[in-house]
N, C-alpha and C positions, 0 to 999 in steps of 0.2 A: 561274482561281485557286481554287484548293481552299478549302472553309470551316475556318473557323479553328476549333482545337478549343479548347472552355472549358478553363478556367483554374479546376481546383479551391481554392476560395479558400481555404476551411478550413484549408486545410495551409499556407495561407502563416505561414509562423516570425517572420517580419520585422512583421508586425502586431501594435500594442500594443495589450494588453489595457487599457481604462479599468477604472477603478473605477466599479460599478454600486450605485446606490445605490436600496436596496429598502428602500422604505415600508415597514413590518411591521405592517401593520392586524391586529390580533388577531381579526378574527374571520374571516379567510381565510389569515393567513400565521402559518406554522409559527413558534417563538421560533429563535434563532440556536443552532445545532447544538455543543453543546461536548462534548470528549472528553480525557481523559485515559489515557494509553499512558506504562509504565514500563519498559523495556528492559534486556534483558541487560548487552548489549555500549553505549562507549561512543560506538561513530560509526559500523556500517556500517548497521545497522537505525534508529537514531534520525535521520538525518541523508537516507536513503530513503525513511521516512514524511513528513519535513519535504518533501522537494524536490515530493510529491504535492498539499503541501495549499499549496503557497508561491502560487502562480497565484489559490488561494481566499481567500487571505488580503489577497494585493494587489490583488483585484476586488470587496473586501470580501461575497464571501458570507457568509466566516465573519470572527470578530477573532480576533488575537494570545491574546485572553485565554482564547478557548471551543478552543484546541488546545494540548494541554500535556503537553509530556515530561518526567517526573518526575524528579527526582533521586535518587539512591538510593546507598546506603554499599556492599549486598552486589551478588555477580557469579554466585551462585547462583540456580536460580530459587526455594526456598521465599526467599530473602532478598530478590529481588527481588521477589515477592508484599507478604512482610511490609513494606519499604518502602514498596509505593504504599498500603498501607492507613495509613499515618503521613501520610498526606500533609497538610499542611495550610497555604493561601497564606495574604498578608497579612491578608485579606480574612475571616481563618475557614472558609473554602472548602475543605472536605474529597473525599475522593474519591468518596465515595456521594452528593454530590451534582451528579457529572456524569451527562449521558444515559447515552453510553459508556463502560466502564473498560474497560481492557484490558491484558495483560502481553505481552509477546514474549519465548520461550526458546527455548534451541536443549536437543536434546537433550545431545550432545556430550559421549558414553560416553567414561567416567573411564578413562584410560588408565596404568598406572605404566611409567615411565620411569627408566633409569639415566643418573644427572645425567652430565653430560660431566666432562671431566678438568677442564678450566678451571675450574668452578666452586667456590667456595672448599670448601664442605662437601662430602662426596664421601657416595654412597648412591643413595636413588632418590628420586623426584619424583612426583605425581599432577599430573593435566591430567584436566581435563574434571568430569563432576556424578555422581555415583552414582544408579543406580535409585530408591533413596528417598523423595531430595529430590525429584528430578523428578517422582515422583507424590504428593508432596505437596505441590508446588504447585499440581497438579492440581485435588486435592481438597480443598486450600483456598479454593482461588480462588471456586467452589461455595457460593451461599445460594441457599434458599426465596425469598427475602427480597430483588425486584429490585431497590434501592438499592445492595446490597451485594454482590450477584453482578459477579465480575469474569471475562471471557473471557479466554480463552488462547488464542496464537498461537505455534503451535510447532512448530520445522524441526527433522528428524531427519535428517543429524545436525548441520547448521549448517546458518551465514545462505546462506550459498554455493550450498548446492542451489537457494536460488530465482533466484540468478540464471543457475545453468546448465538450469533448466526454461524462459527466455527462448530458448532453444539446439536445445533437445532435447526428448525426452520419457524419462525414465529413471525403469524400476521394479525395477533390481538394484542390493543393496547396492556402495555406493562408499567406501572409507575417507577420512576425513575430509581427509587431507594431500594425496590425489589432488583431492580437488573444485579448491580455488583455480587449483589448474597446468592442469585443463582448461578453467576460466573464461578464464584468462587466453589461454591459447591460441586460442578461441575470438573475444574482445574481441582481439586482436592481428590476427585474417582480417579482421575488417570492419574496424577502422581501426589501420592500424602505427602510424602516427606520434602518437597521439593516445593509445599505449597499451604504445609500444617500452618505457619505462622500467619498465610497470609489475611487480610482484613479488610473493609471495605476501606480504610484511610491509606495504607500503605502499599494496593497497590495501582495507585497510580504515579508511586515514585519509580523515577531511570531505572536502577536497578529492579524492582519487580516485573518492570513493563518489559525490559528485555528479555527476563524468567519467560515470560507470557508468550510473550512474542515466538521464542523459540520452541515451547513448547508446542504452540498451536499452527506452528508454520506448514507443517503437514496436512495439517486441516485446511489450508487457506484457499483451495477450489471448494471445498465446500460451503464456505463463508462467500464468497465471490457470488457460486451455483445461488444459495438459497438467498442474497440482496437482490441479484436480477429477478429471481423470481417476484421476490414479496415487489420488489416496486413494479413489473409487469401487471402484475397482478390490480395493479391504483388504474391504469389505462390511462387514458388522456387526460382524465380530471384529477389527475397529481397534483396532491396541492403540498408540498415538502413542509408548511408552516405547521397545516391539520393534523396531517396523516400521521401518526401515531401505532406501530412504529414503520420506522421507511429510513433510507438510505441510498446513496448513490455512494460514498466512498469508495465500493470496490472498484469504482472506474477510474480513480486515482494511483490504486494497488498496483490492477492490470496495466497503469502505464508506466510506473515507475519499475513494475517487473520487467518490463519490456524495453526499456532505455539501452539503444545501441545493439539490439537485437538483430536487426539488417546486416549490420559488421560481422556479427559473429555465424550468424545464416552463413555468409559469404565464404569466410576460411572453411567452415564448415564442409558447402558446396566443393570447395575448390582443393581440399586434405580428402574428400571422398573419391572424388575423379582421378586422384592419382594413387590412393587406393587399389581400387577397383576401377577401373575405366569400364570392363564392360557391366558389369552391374550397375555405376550409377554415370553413364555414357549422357542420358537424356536428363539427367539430375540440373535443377538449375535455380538460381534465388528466386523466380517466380511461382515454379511447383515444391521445392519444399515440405510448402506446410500441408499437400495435400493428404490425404489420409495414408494411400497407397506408398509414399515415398517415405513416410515417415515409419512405418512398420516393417517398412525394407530397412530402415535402418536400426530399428530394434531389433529383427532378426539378424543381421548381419553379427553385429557388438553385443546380442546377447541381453540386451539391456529391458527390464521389466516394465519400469514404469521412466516416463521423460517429459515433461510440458516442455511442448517446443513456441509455447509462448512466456515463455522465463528464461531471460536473459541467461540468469547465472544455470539453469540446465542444461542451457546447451555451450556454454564455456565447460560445463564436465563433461561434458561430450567432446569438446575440441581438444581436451587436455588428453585424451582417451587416444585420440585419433596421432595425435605428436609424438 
């Protein structure tokens, strides 16, 4: 009888994450990570950054209070800028006093349009943001002054390209109506039935975005892999207005995946040395992440595949270890 092959446990889907409750001794652990992110659109980017940090928040790395999608009146990005600088909760809590600020825009060149017959006033129509604004979000966003410096996260020329960089790798312009019909086409080869209905109007509603989300979550080093690329690829003369298409969000992803990572490094480190002492005797939250110690620890637990830059991987890993 043939030996049985291990059973990468990591992946198992069906295991429930506990809530991990970490001591926070001040003089070794970091305070609880808060961020505030104000978004464009109403549900396909806001409701994508939620589904990443939902696992963090039910395992209590982080709370409900330190991850906050701001509300906001305008659909422009200087509007959406000037919003999250208004911010202010019950508490007095402004946005310059989170670690993180952040905006998310799409480029989403202003298009004029001739309204259809049907509509009652008859002429033309604008869609999308002018040159302007968008780099005057830019260069507002922009302080000396790290309290008040807010990052930007911005797809040129929509939310869409990052899900078809899960896909592919693309560095020629694509007009913007084309991006959704090739997402969708692409989410229809991996699962028909779970994606037959969907359309370019519906999904960018909560419940498709989540669909989406989950679906592609797998793929999400690839989408990461192939954004650094295409924007390495611009060099120094990036111009995020131009460039066509381009993106920096996955540097958003990558830190929201990583919220309270340190923390869990640590039990980590510190559930392995009592483990194993002499196996991981010289193990320590500075070496880690280096190659060699982290294959020691696949080899160890068996375990196939691990980003030990994902927060919630390496809590299955801690759950593993308990």
């Amino acid at each position: 009888m043939g030996r049985r092959k291990a059973k990468n446990r990591i992946d198992n889907t069906e295991t429930e994450l506990r809530p991990i409750d970490f001591k926070r001794d001040t003089n070794n652990r970091r305070t609880i990570p808060d961020i505030i992110i104000s978004c464009e659109d109403e549900a396909s980017s806001p409701t994508y950054l939620r589904q990443i940090v939902s696992l963090l928040i039910k395992t209590k790395i982080i709370t409900q209070d330190s991850f906050v999608i701001a509300q906001h009146k305008h659909t422009n990005p200087f509007g959406v800028l000037t919003d999250l600088k208004k911010y202010e909760d019950e508490n007095k809590k402004k946005y310059s006093n989170f670690e993180h600020k952040w905006i998310v825009i799409d480029r989403d060149v202003e298009i004029i349009k001739k309204k259809a017959k049907t509509e009652k006033k008859q002429g033309y129509k604008k869609n999308g943001h002018t040159k302007e604004d968008f780099e005057k979000a830019f260069n507002n966003a922009k302080s000396k002054i790290k309290k008040y410096h807010i990052e930007v996260a911005y797809i040129n020329d929509s939310f869409e390209l990052w899900y078809l960089l899960h896909f592919n790798y693309r560095d020629t312009a694509i007009i913007r109506d084309e991006i959704p019909k090739v997402v969708i086409e692409n989410l229809k080869k991996r699962n028909f039935n779970k994606f037959k209905n969907l359309t370019e109007k519906t999904m960018k509603s909560e419940e498709n975005t989540k669909k989406i989300y989950n679906e592609l979550e797998s793929l999400q080093k690839n989408a990461i892999r192939n954004a650094e690329t295409l924007l390495a690829s611009y060099g120094n003369t990036h111009n995020p207005e131009k460039d066509n298409p381009s993106t920096n969000f996955h540097v958003l992803v990558k830190l929201l995946n990583s919220l309270g990572k340190d923390d869990v490094l640590l039990e980590i480190v510190n559930k392995l040395r009592e483990i194993d002492m002499m196996k991981f005797s010289e193990l320590t939250i500075n070496n880690i992440m280096e190659f060699h110690n982290q294959q020691k620890i696949k080899d160890k637990f068996r375990l196939k595949e691990i980003n030990f830059d994902k927060t919630i991987d390496l809590i299955k890993v801690l759950h593993l270890l308990k």
